[in-house]
N, CA, C and O atoms as a Tinker XYZ file with bonds, in Angstrom:
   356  protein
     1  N      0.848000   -1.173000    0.000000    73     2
     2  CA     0.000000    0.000000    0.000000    64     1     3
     3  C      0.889000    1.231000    0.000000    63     2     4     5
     4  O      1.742000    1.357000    0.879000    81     3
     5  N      0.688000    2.352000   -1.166000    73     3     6
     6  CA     1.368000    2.529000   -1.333000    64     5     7
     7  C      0.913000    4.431000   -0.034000    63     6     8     9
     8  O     -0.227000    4.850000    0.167000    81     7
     9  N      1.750000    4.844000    0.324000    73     7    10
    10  CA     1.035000    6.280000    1.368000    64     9    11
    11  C      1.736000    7.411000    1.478000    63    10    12    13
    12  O      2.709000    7.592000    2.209000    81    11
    13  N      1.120000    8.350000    0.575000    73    11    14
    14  CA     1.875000    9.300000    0.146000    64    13    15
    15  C      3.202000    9.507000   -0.617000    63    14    16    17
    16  O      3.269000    9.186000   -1.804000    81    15
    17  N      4.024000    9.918000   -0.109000    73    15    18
    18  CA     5.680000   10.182000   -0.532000    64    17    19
    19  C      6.499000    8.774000   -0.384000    63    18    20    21
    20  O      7.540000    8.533000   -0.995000    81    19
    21  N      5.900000    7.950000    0.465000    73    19    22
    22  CA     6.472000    6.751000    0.791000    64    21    23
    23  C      6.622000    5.587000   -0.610000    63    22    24    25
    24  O      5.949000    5.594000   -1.641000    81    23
    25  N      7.292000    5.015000   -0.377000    73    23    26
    26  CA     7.483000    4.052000   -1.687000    64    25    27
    27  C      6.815000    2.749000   -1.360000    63    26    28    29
    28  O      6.856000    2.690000   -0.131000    81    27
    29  N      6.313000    1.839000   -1.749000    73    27    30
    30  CA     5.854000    0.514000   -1.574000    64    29    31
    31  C      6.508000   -0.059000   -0.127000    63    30    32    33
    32  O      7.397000    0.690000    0.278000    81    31
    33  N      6.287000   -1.099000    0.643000    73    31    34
    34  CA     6.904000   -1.399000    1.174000    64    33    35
    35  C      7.577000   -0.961000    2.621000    63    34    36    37
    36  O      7.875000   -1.659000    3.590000    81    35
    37  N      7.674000    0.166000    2.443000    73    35    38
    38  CA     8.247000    1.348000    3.484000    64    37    39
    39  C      7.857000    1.372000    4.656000    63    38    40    41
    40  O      8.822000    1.329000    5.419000    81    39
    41  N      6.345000    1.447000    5.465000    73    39    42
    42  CA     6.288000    1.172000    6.521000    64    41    43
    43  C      6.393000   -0.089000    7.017000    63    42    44    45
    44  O      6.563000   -0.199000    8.231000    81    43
    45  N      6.330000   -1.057000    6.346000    73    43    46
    46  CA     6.966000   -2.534000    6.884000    64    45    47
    47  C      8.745000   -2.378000    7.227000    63    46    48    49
    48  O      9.321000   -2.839000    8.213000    81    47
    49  N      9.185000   -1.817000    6.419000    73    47    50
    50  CA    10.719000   -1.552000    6.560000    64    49    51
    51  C     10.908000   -0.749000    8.246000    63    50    52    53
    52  O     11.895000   -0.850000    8.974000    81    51
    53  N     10.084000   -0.244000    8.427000    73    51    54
    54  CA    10.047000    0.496000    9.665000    64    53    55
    55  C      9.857000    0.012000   10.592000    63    54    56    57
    56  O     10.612000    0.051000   11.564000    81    55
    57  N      8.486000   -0.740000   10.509000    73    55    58
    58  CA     8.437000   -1.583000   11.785000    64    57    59
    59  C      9.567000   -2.730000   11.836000    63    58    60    61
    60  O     10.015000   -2.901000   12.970000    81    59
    61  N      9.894000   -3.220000   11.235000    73    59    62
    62  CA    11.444000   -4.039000   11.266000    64    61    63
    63  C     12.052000   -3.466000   11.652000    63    62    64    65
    64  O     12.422000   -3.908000   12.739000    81    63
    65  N     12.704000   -2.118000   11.275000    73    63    66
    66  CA    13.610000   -1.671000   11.623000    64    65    67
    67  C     13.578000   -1.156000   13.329000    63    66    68    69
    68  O     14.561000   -0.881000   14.015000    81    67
    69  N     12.605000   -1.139000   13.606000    73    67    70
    70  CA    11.960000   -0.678000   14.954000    64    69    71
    71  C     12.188000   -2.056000   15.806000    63    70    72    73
    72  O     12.901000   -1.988000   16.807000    81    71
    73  N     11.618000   -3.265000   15.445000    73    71    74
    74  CA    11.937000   -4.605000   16.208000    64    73    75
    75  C     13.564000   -4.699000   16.337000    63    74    76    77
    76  O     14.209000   -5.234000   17.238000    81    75
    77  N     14.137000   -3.879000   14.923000    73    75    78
    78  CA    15.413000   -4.731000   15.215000    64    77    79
    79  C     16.439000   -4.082000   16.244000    63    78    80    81
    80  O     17.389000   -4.498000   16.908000    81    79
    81  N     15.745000   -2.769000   16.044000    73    79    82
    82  CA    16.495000   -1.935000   17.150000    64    81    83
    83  C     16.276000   -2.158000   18.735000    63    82    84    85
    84  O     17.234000   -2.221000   19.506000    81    83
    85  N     14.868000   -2.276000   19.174000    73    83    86
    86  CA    14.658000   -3.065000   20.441000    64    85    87
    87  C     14.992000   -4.463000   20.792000    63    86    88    89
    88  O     14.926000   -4.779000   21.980000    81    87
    89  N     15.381000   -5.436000   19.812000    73    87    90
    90  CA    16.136000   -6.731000   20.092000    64    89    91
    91  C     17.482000   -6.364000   20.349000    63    90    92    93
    92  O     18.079000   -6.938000   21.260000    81    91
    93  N     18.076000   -5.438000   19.636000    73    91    94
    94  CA    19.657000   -5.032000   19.966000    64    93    95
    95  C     19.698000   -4.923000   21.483000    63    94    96    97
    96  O     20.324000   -5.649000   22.255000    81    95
    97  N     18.628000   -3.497000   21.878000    73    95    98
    98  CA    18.888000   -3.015000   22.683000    64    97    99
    99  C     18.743000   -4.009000   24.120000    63    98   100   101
   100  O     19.443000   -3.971000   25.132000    81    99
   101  N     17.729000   -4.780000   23.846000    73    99   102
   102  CA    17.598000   -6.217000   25.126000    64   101   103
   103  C     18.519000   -7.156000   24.730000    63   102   104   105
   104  O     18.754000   -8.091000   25.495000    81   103
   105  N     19.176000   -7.065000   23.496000    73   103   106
   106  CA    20.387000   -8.275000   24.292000    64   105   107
   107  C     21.683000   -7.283000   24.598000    63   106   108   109
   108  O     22.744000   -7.897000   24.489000    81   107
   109  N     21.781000   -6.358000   24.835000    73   107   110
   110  CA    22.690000   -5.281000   25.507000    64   109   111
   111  C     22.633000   -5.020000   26.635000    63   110   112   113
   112  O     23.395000   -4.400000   27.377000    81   111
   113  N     21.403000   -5.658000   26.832000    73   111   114
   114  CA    21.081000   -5.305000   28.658000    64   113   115
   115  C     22.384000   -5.972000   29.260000    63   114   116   117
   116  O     22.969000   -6.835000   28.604000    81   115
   117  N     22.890000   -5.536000   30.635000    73   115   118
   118  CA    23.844000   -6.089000   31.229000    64   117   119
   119  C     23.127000   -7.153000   32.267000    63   118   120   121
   120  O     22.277000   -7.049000   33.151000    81   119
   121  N     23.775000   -8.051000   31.798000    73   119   122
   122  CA    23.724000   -9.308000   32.835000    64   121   123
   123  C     24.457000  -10.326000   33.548000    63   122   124   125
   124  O     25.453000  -10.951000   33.183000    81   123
   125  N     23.661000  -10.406000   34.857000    73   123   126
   126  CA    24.763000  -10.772000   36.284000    64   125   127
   127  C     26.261000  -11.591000   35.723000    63   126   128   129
   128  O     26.582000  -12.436000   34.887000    81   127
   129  N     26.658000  -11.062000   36.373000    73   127   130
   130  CA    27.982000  -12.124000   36.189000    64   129   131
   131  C     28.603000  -12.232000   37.363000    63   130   132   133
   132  O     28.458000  -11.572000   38.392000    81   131
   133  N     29.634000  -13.539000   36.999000    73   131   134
   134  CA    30.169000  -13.605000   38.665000    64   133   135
   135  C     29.670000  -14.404000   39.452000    63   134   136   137
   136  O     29.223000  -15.400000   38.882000    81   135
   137  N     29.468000  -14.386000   41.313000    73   135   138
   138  CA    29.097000  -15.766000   41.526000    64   137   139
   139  C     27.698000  -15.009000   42.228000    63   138   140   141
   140  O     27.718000  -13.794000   42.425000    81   139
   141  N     26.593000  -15.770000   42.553000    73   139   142
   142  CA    25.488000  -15.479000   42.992000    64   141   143
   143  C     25.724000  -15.092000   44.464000    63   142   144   145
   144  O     26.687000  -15.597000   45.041000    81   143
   145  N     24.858000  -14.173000   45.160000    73   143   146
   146  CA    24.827000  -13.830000   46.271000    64   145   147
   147  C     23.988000  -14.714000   47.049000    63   146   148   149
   148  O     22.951000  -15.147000   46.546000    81   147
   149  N     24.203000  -14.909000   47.788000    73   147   150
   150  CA    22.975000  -16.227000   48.974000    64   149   151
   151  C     22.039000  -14.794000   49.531000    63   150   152   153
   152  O     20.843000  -15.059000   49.658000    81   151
   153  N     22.292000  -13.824000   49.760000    73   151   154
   154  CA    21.456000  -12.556000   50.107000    64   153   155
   155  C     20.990000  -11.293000   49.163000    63   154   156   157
   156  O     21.826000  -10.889000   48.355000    81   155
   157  N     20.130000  -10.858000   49.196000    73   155   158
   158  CA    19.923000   -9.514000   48.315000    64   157   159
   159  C     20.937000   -8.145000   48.721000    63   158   160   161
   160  O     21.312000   -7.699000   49.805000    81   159
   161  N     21.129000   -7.807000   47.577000    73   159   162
   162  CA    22.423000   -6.822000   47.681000    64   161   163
   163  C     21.531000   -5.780000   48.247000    63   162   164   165
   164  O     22.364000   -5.116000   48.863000    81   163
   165  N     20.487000   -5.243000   48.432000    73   163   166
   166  CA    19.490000   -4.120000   48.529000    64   165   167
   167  C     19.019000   -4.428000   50.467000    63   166   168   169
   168  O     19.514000   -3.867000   51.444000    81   167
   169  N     17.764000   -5.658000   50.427000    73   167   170
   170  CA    17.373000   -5.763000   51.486000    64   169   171
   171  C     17.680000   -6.725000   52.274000    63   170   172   173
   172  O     17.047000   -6.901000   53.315000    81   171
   173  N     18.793000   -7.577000   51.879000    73   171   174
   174  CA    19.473000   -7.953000   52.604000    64   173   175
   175  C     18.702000   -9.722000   53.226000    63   174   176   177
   176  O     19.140000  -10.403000   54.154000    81   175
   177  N     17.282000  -10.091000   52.177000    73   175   178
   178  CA    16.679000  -10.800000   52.149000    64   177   179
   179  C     17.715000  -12.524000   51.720000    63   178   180   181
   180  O     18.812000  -12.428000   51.170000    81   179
   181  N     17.304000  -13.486000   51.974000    73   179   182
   182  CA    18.048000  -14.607000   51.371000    64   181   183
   183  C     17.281000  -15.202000   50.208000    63   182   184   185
   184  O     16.054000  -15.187000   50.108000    81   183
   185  N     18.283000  -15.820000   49.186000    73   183   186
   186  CA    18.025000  -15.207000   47.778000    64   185   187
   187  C     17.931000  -16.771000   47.561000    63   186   188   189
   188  O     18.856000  -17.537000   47.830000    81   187
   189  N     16.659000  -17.172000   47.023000    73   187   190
   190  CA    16.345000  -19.093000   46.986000    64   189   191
   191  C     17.375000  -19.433000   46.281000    63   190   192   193
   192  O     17.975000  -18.692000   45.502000    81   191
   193  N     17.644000  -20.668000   46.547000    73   191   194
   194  CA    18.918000  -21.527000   45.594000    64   193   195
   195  C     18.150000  -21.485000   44.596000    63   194   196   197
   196  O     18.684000  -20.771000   43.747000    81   195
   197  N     16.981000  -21.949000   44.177000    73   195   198
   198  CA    16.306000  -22.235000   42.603000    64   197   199
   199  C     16.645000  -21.037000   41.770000    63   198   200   201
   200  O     17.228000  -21.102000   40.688000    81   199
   201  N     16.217000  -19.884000   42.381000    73   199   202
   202  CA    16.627000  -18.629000   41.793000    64   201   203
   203  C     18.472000  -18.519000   41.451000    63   202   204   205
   204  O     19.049000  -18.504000   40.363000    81   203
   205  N     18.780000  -18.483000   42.220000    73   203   206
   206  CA    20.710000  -18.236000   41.995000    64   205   207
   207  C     21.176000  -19.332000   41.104000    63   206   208   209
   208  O     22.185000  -19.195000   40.412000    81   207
   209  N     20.099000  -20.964000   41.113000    73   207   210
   210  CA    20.809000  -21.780000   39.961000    64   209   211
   211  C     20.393000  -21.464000   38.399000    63   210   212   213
   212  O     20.771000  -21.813000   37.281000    81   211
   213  N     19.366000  -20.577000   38.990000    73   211   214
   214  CA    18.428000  -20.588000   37.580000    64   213   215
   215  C     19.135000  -19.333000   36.622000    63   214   216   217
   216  O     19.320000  -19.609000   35.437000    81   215
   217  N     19.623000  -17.648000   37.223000    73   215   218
   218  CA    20.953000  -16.708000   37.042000    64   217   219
   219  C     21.934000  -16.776000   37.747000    63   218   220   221
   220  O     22.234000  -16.505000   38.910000    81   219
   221  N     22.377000  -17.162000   36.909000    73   219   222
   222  CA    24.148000  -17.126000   37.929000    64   221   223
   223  C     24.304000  -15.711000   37.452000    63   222   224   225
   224  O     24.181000  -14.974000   36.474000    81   223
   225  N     24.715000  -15.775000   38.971000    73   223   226
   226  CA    25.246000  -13.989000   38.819000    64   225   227
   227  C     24.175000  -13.159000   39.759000    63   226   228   229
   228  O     24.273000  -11.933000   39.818000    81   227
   229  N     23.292000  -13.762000   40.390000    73   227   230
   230  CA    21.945000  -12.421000   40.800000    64   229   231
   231  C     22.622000  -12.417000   41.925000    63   230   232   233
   232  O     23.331000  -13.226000   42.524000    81   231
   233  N     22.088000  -10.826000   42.165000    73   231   234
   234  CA    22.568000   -9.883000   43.296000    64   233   235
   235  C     20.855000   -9.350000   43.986000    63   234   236   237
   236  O     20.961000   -8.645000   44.990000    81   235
   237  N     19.885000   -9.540000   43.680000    73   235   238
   238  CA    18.688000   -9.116000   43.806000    64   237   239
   239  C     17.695000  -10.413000   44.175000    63   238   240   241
   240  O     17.888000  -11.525000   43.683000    81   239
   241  N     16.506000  -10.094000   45.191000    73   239   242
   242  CA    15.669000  -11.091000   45.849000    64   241   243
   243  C     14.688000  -10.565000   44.550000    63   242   244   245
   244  O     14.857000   -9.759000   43.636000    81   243
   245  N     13.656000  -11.396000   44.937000    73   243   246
   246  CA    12.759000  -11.483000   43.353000    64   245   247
   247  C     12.030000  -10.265000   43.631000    63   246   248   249
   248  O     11.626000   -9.544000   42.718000    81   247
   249  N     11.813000   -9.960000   45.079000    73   247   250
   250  CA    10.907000   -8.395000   45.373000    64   249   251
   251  C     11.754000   -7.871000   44.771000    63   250   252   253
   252  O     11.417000   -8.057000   43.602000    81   251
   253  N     13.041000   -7.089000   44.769000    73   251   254
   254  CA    13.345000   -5.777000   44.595000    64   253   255
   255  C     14.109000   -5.781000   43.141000    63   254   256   257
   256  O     14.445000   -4.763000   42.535000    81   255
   257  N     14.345000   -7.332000   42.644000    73   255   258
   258  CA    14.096000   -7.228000   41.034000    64   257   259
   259  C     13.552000   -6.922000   40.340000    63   258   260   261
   260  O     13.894000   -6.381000   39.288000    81   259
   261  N     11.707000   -7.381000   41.018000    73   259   262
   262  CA    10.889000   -6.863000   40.597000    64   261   263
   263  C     10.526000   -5.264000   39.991000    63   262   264   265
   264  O     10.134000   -4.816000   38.913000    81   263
   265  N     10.935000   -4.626000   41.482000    73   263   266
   266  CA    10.770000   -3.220000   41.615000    64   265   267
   267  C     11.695000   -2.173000   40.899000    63   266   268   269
   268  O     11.454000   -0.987000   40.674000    81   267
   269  N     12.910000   -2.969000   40.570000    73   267   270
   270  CA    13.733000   -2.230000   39.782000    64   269   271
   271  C     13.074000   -2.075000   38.221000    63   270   272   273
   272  O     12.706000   -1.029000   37.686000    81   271
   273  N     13.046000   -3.328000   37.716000    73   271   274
   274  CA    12.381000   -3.602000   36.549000    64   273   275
   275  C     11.208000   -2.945000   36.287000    63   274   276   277
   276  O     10.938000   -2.524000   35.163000    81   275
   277  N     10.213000   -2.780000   37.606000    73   275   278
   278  CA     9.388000   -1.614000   37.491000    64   277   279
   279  C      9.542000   -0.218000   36.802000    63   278   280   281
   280  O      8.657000    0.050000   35.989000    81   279
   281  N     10.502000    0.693000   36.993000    73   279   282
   282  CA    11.149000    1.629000   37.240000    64   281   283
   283  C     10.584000    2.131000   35.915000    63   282   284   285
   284  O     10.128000    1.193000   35.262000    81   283
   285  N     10.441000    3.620000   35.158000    73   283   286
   286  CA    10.633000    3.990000   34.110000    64   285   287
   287  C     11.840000    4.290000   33.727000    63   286   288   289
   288  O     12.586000    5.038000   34.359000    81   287
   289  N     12.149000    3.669000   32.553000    73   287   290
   290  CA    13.519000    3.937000   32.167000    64   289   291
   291  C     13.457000    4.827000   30.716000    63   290   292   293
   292  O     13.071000    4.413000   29.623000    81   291
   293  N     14.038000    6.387000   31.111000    73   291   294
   294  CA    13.842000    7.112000   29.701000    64   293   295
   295  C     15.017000    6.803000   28.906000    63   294   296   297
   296  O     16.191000    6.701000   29.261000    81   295
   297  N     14.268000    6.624000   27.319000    73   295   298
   298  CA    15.228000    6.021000   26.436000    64   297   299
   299  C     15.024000    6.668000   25.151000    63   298   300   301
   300  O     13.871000    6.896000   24.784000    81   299
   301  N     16.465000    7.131000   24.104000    73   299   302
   302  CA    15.744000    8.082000   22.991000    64   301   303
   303  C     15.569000    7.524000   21.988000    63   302   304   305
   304  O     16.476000    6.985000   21.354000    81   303
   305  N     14.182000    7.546000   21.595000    73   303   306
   306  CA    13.190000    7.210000   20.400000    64   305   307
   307  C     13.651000    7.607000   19.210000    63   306   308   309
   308  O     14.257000    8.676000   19.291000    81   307
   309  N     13.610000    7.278000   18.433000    73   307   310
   310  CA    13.403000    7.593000   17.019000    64   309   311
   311  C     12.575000    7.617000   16.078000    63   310   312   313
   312  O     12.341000    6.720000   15.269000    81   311
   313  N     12.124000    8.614000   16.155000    73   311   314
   314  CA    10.812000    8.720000   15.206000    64   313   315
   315  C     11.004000    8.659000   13.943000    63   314   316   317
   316  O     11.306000    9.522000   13.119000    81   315
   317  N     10.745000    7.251000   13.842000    73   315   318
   318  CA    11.124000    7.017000   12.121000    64   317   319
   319  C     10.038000    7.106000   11.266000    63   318   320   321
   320  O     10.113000    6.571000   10.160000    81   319
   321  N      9.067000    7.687000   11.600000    73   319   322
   322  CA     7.984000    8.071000   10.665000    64   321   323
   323  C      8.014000    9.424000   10.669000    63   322   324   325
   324  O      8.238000    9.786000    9.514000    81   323
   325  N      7.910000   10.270000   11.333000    73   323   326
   326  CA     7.841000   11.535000   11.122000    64   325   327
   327  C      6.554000   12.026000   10.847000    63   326   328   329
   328  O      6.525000   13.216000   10.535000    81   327
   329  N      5.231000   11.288000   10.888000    73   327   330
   330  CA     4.265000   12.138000   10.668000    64   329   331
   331  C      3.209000   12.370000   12.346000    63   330   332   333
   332  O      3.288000   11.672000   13.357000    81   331
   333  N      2.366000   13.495000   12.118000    73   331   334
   334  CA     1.407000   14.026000   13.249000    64   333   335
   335  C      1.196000   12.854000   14.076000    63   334   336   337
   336  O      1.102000   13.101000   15.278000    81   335
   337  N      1.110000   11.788000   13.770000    73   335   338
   338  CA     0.016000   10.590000   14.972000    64   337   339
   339  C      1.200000   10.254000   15.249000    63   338   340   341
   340  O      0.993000    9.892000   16.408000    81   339
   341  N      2.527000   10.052000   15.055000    73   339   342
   342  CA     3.501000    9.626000   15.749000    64   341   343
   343  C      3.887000   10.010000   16.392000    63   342   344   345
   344  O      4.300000    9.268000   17.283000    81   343
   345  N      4.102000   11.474000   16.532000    73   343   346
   346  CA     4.402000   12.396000   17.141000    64   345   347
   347  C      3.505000   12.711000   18.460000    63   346   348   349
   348  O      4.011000   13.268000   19.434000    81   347
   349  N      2.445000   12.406000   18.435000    73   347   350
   350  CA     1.396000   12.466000   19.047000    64   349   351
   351  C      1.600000   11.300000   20.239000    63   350   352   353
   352  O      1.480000   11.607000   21.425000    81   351
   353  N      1.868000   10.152000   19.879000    73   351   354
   354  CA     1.933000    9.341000   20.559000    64   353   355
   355  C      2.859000    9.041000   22.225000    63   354   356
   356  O      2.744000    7.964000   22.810000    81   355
């Protein structure tokens, strides 16, 4: 379909290009390394063996993993469309 100035094809190229940039960016995430903590680095909680065999490397009880992961994390977008409703969004 072809939409406006755009050439055939084009917003499919985008949304790809959009997946491929958020797959980069989650396997960039940093992850635990090193040896597991038997306690939470935060509250000081004890951290289940199932959990520490399951990441090697955690420093965090599943509460305050949780809560981190909560968190808003601002990150810069790229507006690869450029039109009003994107912008909008």
């Amino acid at each position: 379909m072809a939409g406006g100035w755009s050439r055939d094809g084009a917003v499919s190229e985008q949304i790809e290009a959009s997946i491929s940039d958020e797959l980069e960016r989650m396997k960039a995430r940093r992850q635990p390394t090193g040896e597991s903590r038997t306690h939470c680095a935060e509250c000081e909680e004890p951290i289940p063996e199932k959990r520490r065999a399951a990441i090697p490397g955690v420093k965090l009880c599943i509460d305050c993993q949780q809560e981190r992961d909560g968190r808003a994390v601002q990150r810069g977008g790229i507006n690869r469309r450029g039109s009003k409703d994107s912008q909008l969004k």
